[in-house]
ZADO-1210 file (C-alpha; in nm, 4 decimals, padded with zeros to 6 digits):
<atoms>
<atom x="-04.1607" y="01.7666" z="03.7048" code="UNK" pos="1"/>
<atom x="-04.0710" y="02.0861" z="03.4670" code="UNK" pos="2"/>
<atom x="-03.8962" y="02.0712" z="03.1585" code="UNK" pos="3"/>
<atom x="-03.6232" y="02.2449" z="03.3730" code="UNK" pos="4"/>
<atom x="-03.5852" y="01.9657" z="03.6290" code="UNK" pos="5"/>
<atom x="-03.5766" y="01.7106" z="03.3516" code="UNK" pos="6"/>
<atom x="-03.2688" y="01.8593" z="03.1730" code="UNK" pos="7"/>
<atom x="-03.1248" y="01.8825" z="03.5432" code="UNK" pos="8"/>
<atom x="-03.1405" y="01.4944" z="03.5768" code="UNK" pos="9"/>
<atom x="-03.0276" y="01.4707" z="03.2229" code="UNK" pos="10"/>
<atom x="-02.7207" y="01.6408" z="03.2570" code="UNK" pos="11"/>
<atom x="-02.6935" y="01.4411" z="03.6029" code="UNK" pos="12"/>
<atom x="-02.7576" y="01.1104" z="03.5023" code="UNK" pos="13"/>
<atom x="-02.5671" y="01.1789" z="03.1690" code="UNK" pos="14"/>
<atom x="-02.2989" y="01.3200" z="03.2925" code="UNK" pos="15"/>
<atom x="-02.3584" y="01.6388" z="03.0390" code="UNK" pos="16"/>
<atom x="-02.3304" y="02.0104" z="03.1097" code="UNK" pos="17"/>
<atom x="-02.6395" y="02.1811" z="03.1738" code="UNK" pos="18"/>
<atom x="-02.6572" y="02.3689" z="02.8550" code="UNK" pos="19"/>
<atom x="-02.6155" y="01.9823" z="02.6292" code="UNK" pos="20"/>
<atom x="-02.9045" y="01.8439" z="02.8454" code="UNK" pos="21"/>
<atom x="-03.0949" y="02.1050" z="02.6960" code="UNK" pos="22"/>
<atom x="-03.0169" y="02.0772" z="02.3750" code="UNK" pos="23"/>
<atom x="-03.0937" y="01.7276" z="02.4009" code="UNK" pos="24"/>
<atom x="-03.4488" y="01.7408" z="02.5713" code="UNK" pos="25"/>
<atom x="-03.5201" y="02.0482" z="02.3326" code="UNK" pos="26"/>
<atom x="-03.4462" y="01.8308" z="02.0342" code="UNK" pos="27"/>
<atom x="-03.6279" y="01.5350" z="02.1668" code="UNK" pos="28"/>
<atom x="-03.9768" y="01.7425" z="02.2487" code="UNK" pos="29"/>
<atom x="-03.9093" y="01.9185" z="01.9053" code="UNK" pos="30"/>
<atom x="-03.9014" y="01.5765" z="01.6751" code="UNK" pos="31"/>
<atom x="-04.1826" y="01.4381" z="01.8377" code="UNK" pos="32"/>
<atom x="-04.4163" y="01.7776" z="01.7678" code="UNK" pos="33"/>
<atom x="-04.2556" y="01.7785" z="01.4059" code="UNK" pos="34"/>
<atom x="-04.3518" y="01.4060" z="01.3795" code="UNK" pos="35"/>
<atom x="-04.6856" y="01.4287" z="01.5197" code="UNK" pos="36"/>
<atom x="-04.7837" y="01.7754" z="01.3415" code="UNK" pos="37"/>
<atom x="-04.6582" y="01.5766" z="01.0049" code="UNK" pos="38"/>
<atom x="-04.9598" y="01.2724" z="01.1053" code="UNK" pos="39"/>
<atom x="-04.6591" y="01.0586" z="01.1877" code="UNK" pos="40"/>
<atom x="-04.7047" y="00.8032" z="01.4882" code="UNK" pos="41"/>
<atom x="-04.4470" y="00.8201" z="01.7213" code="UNK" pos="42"/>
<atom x="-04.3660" y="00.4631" z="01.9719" code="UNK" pos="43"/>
<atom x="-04.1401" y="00.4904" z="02.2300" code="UNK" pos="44"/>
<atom x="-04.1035" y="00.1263" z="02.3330" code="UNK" pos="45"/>
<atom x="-04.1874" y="00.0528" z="02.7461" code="UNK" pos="46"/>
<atom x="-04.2722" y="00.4246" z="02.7391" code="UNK" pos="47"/>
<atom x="-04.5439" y="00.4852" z="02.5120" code="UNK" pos="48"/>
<atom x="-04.7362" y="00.6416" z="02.1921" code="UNK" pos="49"/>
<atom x="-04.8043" y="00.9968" z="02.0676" code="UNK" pos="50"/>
<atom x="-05.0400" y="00.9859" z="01.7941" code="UNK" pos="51"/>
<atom x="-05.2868" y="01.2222" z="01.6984" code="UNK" pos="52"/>
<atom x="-05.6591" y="01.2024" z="01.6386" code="UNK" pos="53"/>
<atom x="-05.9041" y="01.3667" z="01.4222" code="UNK" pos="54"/>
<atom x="-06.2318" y="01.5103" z="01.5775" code="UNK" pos="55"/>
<atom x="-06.5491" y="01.5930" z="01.3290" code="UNK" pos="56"/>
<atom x="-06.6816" y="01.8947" z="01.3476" code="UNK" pos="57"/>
<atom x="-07.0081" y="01.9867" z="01.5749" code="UNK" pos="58"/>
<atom x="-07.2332" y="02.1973" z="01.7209" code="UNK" pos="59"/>
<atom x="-07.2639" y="02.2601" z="02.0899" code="UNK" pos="60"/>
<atom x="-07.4338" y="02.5089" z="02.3107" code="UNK" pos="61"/>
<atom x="-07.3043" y="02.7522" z="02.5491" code="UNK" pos="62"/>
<atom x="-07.4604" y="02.6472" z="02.9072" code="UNK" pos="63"/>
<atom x="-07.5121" y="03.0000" z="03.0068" code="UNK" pos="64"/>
<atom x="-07.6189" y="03.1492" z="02.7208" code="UNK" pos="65"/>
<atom x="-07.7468" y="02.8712" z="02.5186" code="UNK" pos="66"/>
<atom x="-07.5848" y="03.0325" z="02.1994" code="UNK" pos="67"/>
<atom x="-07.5051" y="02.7853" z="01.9370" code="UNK" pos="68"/>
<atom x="-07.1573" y="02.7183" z="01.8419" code="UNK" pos="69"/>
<atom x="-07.0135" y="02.5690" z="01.5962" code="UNK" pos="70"/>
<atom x="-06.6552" y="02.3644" z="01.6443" code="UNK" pos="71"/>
<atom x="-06.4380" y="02.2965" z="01.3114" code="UNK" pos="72"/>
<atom x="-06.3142" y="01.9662" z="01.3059" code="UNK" pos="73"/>
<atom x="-05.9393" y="01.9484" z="01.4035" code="UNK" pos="74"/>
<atom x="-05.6707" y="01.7067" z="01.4869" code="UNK" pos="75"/>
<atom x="-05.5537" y="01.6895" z="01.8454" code="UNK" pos="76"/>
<atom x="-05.2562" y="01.4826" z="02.0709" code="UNK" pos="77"/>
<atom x="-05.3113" y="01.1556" z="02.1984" code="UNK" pos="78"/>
<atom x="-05.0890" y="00.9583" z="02.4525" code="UNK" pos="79"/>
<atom x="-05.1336" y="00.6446" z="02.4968" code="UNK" pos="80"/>
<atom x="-04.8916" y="00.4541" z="02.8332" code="UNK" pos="81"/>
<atom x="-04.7010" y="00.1718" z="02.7339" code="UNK" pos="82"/>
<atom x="-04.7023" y="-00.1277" z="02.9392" code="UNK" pos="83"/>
<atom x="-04.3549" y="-00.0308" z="03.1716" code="UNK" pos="84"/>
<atom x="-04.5512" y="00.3122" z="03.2956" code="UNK" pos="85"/>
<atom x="-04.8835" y="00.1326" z="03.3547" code="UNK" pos="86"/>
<atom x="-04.7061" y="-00.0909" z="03.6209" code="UNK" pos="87"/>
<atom x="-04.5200" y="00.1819" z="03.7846" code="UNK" pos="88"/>
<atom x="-04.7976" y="00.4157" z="03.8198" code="UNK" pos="89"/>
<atom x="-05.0089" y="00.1018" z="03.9590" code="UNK" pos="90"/>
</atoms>
């Protein structure tokens, strides 16, 4: 599913025009990346969390060239299903 299909069933289920659907999925996706690029934990109850996660920083080695390289430590996107999605996807 695209974000385009989603704002069609939105406006379908919703009974919305196609151009409110995407105003409301586009404000949705936009409050959780605000929330999540501010640290913030974000629970959508039977759905599931976005959190992020911090990752040190190390050193790795290309396989092919065996060149050292050196990854800064960052903070990355982490989904986590909640217990509703688990049992469908069963």
């Amino acid at each position: 599913m695209t974000k385009k299909d989603l704002i069609e069933k939105v406006a379908q289920k919703a009974k919305l025009s196609k151009k409110a659907a995407k105003v409301s999925v586009e404000t949705f996706l936009n409050e959780v990346m605000k929330a999540l690029a501010a640290g913030e934990v974000v629970k959508l109850s039977g759905f599931g969390t976005f959190k992020t996660k911090m990752f040190k920083a190390k050193t790795i080695k290309a396989i092919g060239t065996k060149e050292s390289k050196k990854i800064m430590a960052r903070r990355m996107p982490r989904y986590i299903p909640g217990t509703k999605i688990k049992k469908m996807v069963k």
